[in-house]
The first five atom37 places (N, CA, C, CB, O) and aatype in JSON, in Angstrom:
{
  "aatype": [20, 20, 20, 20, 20, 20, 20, 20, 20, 20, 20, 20, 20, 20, 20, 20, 20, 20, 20, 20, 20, 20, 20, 20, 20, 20, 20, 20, 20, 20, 20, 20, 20, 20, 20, 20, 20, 20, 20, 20, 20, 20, 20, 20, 20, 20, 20, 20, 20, 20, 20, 20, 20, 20, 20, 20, 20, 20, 20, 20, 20, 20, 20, 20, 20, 20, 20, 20, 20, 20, 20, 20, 20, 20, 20, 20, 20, 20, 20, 20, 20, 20, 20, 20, 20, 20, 20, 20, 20, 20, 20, 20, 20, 20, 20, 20, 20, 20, 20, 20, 20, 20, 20, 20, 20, 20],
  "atom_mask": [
    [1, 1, 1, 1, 1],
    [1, 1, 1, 1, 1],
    [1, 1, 1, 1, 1],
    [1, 1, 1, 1, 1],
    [1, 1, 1, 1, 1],
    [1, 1, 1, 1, 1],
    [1, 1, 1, 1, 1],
    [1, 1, 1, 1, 1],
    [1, 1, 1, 1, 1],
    [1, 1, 1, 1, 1],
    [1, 1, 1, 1, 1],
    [1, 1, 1, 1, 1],
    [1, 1, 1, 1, 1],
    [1, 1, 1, 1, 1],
    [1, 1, 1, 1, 1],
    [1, 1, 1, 1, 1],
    [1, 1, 1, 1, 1],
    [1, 1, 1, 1, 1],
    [1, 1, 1, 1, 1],
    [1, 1, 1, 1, 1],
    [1, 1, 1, 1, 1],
    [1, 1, 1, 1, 1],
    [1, 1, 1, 1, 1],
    [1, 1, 1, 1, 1],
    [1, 1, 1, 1, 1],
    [1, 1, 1, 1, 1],
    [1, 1, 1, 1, 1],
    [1, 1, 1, 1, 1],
    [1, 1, 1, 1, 1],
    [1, 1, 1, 1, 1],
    [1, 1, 1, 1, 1],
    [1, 1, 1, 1, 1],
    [1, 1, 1, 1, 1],
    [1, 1, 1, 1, 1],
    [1, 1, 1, 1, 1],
    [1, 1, 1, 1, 1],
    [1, 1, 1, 1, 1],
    [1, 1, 1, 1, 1],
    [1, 1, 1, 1, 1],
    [1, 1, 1, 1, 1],
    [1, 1, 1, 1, 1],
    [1, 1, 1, 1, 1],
    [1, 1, 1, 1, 1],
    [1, 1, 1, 1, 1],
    [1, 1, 1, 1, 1],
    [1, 1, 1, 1, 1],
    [1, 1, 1, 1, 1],
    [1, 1, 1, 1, 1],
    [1, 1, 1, 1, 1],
    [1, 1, 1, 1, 1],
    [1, 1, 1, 1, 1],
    [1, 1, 1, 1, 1],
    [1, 1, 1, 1, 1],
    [1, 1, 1, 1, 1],
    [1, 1, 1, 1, 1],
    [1, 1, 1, 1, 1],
    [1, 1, 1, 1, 1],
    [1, 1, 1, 1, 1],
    [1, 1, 1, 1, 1],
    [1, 1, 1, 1, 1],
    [1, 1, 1, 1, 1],
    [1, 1, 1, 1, 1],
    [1, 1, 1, 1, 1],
    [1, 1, 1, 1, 1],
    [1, 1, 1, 1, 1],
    [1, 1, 1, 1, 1],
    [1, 1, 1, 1, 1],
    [1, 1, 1, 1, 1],
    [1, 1, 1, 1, 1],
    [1, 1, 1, 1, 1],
    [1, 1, 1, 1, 1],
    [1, 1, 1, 1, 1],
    [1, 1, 1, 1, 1],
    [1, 1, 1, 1, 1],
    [1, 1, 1, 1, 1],
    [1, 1, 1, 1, 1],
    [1, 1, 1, 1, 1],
    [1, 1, 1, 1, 1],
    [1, 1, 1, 1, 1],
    [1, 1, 1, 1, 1],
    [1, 1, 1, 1, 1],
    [1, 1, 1, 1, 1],
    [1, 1, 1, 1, 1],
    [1, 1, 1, 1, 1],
    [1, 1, 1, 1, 1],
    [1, 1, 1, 1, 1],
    [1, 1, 1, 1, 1],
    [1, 1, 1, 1, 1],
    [1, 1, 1, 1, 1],
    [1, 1, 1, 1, 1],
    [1, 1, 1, 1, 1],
    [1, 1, 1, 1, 1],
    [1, 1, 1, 1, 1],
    [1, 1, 1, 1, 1],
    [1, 1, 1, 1, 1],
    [1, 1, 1, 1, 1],
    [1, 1, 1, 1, 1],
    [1, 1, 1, 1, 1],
    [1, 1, 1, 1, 1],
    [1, 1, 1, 1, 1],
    [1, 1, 1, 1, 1],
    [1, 1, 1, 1, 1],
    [1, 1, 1, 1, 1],
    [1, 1, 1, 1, 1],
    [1, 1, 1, 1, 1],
    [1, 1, 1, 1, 1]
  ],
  "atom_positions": [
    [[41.82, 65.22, 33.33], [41.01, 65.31, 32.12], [41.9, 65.65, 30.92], [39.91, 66.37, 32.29], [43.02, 66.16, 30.92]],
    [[41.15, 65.26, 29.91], [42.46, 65.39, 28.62], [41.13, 66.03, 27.63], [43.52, 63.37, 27.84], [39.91, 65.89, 27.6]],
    [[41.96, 66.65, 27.0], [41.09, 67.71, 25.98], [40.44, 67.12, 24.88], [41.98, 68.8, 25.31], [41.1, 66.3, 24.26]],
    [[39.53, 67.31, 24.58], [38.45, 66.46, 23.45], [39.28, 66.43, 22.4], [36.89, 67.19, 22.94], [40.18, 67.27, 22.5]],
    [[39.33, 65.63, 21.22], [39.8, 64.62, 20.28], [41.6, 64.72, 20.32], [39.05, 65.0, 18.62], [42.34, 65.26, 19.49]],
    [[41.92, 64.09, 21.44], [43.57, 64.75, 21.29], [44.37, 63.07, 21.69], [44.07, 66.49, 22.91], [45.43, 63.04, 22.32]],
    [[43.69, 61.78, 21.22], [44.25, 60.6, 21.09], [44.13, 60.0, 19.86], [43.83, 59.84, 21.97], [43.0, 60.03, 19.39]],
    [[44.92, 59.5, 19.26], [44.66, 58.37, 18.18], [44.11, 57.19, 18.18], [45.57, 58.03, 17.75], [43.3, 56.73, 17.37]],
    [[44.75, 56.48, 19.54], [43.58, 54.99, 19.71], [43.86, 55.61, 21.11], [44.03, 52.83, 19.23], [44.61, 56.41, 21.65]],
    [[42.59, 54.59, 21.42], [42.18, 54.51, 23.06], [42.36, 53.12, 23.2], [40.54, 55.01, 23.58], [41.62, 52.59, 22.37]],
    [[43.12, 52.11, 23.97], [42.79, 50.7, 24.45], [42.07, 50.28, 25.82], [43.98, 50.07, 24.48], [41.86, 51.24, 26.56]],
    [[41.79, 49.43, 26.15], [41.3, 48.97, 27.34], [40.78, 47.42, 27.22], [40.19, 49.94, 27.79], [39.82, 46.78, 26.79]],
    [[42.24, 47.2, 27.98], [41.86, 45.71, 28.4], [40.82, 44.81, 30.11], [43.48, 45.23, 28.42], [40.74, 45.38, 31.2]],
    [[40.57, 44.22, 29.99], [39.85, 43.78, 30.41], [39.75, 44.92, 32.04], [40.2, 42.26, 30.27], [40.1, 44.64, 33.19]],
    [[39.3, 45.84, 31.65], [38.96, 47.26, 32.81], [37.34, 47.61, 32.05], [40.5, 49.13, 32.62], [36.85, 47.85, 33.15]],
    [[36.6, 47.74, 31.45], [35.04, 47.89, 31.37], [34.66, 47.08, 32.13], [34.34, 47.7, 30.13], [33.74, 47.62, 32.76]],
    [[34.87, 45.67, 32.61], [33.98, 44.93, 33.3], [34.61, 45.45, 34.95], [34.06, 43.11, 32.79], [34.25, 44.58, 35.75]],
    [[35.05, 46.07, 35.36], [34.67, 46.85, 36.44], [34.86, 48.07, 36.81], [34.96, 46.45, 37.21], [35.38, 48.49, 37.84]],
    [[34.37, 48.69, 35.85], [34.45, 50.55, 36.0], [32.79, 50.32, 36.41], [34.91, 51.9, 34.07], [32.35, 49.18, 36.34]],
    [[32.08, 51.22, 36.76], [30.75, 51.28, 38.0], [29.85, 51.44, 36.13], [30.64, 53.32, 39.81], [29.16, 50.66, 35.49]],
    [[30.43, 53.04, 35.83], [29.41, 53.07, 34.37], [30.38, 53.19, 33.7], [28.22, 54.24, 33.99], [31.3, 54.0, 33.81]],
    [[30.07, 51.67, 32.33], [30.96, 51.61, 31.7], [30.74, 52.33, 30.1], [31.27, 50.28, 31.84], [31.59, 52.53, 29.24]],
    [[29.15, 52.65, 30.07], [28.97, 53.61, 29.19], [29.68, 54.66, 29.27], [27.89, 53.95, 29.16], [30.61, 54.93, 28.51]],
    [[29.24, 55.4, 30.31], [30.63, 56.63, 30.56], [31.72, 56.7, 30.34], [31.0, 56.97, 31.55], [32.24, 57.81, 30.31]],
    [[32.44, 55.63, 30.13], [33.86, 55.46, 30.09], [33.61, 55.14, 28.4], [34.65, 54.12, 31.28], [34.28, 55.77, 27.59]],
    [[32.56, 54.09, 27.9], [33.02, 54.42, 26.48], [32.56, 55.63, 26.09], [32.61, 53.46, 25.46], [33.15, 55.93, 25.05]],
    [[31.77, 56.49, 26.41], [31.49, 58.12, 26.04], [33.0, 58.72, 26.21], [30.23, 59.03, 27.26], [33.03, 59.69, 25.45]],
    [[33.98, 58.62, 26.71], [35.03, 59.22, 27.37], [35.79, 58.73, 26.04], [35.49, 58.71, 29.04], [36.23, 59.46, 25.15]],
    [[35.83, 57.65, 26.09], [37.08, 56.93, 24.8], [36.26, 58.1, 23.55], [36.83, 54.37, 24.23], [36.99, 59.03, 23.21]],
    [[34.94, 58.07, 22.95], [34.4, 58.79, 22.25], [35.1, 60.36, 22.01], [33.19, 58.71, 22.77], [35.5, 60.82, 20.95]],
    [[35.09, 61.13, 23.59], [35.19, 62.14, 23.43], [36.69, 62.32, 23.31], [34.49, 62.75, 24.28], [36.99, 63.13, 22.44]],
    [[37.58, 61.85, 23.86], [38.79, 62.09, 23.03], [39.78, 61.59, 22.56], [39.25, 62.64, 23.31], [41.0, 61.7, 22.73]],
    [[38.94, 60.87, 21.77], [39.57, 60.14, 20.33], [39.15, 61.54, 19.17], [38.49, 58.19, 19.81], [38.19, 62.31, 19.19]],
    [[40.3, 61.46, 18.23], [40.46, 62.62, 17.07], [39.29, 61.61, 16.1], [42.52, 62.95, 16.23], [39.25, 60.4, 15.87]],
    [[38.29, 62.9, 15.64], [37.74, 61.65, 14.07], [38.59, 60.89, 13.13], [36.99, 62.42, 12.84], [39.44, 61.37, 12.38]],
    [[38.17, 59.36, 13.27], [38.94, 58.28, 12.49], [39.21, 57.66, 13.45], [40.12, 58.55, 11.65], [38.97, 56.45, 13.44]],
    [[39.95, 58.45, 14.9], [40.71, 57.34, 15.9], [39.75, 56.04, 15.88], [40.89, 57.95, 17.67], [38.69, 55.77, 15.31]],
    [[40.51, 55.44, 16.67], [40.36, 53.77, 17.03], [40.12, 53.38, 18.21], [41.46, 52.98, 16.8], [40.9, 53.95, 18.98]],
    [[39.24, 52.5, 18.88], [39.19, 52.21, 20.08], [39.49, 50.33, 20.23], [37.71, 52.85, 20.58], [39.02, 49.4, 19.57]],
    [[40.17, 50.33, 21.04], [40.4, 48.65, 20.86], [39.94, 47.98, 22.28], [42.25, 48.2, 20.52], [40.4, 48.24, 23.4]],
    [[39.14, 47.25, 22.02], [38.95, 46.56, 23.45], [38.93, 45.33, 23.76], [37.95, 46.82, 23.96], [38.01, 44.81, 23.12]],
    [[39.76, 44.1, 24.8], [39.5, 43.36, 24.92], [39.23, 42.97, 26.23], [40.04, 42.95, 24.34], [40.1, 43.12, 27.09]],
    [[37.77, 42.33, 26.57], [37.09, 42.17, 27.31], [36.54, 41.17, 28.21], [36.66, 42.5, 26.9], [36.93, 40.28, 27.45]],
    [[35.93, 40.45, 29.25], [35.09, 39.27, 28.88], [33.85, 39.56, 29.22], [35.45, 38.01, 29.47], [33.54, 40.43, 30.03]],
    [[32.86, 38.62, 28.44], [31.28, 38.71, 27.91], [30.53, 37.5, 27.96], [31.15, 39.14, 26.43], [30.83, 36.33, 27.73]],
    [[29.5, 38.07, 28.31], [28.27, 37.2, 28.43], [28.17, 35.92, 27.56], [27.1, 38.02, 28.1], [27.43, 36.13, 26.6]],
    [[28.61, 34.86, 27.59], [29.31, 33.68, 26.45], [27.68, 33.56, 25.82], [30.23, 31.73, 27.33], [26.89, 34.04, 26.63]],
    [[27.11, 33.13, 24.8], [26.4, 32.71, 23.9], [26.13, 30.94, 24.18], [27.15, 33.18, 22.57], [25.23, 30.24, 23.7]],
    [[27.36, 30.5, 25.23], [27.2, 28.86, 24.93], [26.23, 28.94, 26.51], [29.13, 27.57, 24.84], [26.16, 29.57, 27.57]],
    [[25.7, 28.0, 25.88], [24.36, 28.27, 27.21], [24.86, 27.8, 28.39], [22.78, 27.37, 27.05], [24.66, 28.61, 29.29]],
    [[25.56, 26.6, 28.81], [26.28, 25.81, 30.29], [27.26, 26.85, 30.24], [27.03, 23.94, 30.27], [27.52, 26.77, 31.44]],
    [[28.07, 27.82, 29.81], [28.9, 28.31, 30.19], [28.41, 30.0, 30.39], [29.94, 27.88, 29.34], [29.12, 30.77, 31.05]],
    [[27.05, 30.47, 29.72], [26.68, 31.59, 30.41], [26.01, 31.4, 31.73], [25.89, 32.31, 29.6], [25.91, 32.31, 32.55]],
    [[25.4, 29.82, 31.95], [24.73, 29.83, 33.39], [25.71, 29.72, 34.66], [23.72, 28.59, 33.49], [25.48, 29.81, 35.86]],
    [[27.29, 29.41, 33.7], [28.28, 29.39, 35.07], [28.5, 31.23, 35.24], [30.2, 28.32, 34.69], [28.43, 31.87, 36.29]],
    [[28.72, 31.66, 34.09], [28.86, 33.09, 34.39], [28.03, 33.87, 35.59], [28.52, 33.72, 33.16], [28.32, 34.53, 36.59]],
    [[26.75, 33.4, 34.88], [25.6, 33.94, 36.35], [25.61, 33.56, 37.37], [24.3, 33.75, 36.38], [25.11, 34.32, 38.2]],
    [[26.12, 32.33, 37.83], [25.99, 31.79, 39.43], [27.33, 32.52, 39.84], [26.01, 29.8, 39.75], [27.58, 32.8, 41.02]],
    [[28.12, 32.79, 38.86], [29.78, 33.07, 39.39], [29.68, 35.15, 39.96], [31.32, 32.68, 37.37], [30.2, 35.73, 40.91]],
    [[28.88, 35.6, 38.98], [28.84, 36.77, 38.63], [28.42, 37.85, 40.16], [27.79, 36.74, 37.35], [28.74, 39.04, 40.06]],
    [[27.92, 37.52, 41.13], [27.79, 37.77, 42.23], [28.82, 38.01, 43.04], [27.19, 37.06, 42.59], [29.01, 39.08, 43.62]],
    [[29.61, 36.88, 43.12], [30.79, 36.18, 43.76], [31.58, 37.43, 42.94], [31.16, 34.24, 43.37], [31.81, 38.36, 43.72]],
    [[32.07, 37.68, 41.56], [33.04, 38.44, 41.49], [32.76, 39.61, 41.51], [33.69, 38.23, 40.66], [33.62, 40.46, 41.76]],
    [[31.58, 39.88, 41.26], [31.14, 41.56, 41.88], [31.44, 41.85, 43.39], [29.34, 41.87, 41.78], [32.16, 42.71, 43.9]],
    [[30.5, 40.65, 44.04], [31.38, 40.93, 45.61], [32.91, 41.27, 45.69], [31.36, 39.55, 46.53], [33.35, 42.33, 46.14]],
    [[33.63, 40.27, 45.22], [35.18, 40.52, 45.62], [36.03, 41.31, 44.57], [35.94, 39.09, 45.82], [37.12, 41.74, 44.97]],
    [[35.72, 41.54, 43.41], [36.73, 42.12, 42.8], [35.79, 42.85, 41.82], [37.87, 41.14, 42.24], [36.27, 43.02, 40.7]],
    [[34.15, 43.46, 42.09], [33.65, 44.37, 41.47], [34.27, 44.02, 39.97], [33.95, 45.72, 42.16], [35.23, 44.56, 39.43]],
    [[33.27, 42.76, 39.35], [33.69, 42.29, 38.05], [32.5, 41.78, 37.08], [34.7, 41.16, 38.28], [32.17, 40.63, 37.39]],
    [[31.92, 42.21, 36.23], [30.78, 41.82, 35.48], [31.15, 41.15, 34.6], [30.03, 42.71, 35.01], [31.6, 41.54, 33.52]],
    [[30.98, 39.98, 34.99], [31.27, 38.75, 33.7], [30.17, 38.72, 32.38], [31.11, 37.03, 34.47], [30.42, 38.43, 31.21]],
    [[29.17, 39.03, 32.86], [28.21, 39.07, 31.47], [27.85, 40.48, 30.84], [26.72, 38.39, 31.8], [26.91, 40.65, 30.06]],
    [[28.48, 41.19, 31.14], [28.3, 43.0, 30.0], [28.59, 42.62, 28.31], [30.08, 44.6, 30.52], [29.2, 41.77, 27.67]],
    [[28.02, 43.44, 28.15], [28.23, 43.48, 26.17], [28.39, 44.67, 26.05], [26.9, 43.05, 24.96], [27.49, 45.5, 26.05]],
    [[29.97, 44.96, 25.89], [30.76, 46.25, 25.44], [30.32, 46.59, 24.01], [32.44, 46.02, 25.47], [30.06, 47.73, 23.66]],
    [[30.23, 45.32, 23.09], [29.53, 45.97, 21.92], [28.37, 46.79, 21.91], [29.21, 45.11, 21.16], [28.3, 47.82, 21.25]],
    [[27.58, 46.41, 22.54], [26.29, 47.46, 22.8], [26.79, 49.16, 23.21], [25.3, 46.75, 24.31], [26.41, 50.22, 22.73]],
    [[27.77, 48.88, 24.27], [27.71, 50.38, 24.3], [28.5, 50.8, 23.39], [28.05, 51.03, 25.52], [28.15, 51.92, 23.02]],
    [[29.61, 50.35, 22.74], [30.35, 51.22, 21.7], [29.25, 51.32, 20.27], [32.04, 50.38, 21.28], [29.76, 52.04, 19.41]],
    [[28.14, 50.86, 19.93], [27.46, 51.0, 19.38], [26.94, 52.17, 19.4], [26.98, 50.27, 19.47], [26.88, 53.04, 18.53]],
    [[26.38, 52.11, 20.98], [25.46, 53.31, 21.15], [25.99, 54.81, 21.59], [24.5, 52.9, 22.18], [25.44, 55.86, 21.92]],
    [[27.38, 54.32, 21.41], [28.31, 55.54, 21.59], [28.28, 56.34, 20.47], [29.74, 55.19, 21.84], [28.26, 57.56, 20.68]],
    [[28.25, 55.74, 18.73], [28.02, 55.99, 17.92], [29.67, 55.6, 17.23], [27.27, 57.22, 18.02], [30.23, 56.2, 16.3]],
    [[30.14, 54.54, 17.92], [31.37, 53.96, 17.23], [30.91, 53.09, 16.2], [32.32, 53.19, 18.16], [29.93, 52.37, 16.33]],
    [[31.73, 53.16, 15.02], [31.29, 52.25, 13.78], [32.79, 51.09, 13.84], [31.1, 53.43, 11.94], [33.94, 51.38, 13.53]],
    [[32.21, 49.64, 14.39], [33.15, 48.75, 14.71], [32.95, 47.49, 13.81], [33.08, 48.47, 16.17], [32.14, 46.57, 13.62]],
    [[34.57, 48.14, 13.2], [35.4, 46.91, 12.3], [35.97, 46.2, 12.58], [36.13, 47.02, 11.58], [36.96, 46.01, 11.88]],
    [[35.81, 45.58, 13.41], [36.17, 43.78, 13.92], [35.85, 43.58, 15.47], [38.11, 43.29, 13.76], [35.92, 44.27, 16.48]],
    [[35.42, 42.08, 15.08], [34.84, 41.65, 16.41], [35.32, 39.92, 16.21], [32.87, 42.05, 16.58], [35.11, 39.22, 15.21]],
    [[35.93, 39.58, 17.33], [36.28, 38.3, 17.52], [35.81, 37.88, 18.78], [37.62, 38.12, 17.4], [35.6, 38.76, 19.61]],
    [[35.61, 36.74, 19.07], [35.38, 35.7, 20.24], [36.21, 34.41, 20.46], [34.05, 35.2, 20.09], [36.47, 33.5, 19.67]],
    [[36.53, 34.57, 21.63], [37.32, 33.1, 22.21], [36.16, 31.8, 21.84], [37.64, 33.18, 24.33], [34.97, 32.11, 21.76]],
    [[36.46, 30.75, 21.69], [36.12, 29.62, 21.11], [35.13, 29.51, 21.99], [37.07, 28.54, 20.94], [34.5, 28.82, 21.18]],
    [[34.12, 29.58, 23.3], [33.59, 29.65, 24.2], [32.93, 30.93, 24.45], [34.31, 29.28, 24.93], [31.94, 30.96, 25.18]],
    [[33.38, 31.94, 23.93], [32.75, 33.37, 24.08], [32.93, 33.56, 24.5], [31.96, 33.9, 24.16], [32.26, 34.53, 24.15]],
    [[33.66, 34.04, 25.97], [33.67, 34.53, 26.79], [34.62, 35.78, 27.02], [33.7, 33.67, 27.39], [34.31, 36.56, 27.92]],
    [[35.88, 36.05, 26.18], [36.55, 36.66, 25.5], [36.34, 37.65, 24.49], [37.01, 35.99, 25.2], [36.75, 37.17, 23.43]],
    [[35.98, 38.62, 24.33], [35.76, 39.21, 22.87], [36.87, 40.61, 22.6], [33.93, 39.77, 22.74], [36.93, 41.52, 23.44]],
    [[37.55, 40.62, 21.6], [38.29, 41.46, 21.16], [37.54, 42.49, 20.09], [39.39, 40.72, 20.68], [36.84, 41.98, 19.21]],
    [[37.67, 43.68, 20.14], [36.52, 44.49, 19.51], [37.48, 45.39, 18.97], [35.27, 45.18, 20.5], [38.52, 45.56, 19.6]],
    [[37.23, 46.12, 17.64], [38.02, 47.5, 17.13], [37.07, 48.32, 16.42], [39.31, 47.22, 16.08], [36.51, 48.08, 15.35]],
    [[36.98, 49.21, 17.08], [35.86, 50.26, 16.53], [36.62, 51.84, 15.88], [34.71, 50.67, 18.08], [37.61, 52.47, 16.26]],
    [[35.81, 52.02, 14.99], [36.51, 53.81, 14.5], [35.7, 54.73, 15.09], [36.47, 54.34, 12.66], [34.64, 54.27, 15.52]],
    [[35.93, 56.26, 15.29], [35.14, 57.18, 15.62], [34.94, 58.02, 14.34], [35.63, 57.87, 16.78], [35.82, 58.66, 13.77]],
    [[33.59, 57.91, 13.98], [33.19, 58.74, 12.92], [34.19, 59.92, 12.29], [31.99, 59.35, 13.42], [34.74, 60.72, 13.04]],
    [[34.36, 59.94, 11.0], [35.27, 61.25, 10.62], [34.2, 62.74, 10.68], [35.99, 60.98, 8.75], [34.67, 63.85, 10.43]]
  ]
}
């Protein structure tokens, strides 16, 4: 355990789509990040293009079975509801990719 606000950024690459609760883990980036820090995440997500979110879902079983992997989560939602205020959000041409940078309240 590391002591509440005692990081500047927190990163995490494609590790939310298989931590069990990944709210918890962004509550964790929350709790010790210093006010202002940064959280950077790049992820993959529930695509928006419709033939390529219905491959996600037939696939999404299959990689939970073997490598405990949620292809369709929306990390934005929880750093939202973490109470992160996030200044940039990008997507791979397909969606499926999203790069996110959020601040923690001063």
């Amino acid at each position: 355990d590391f002591p509440d606000e005692s990081f500047d950024t927190v990163t995490c690459t494609l590790a939310l789509c298989t931590i069990p609760d990944d709210r918890a883990a962004v509550a964790e980036a929350m709790r010790v990040l210093r006010p202002g820090g940064r959280l950077v995440l790049l992820e993959h997500v529930r695509s928006p293009v419709l033939p390529v979110r219905l491959g996600e879902r037939l696939l999404e079983p299959l990689f939970l079975r073997l490598e405990h992997d949620h292809l369709t989560r929306e990390p934005l939602d929880r750093v939202r509801a973490a109470g992160f205020v996030v200044e940039r959000l990008e997507r791979s041409k397909l969606g499926i990719v999203e790069r996110l940078t959020a601040r923690k309240p001063q």
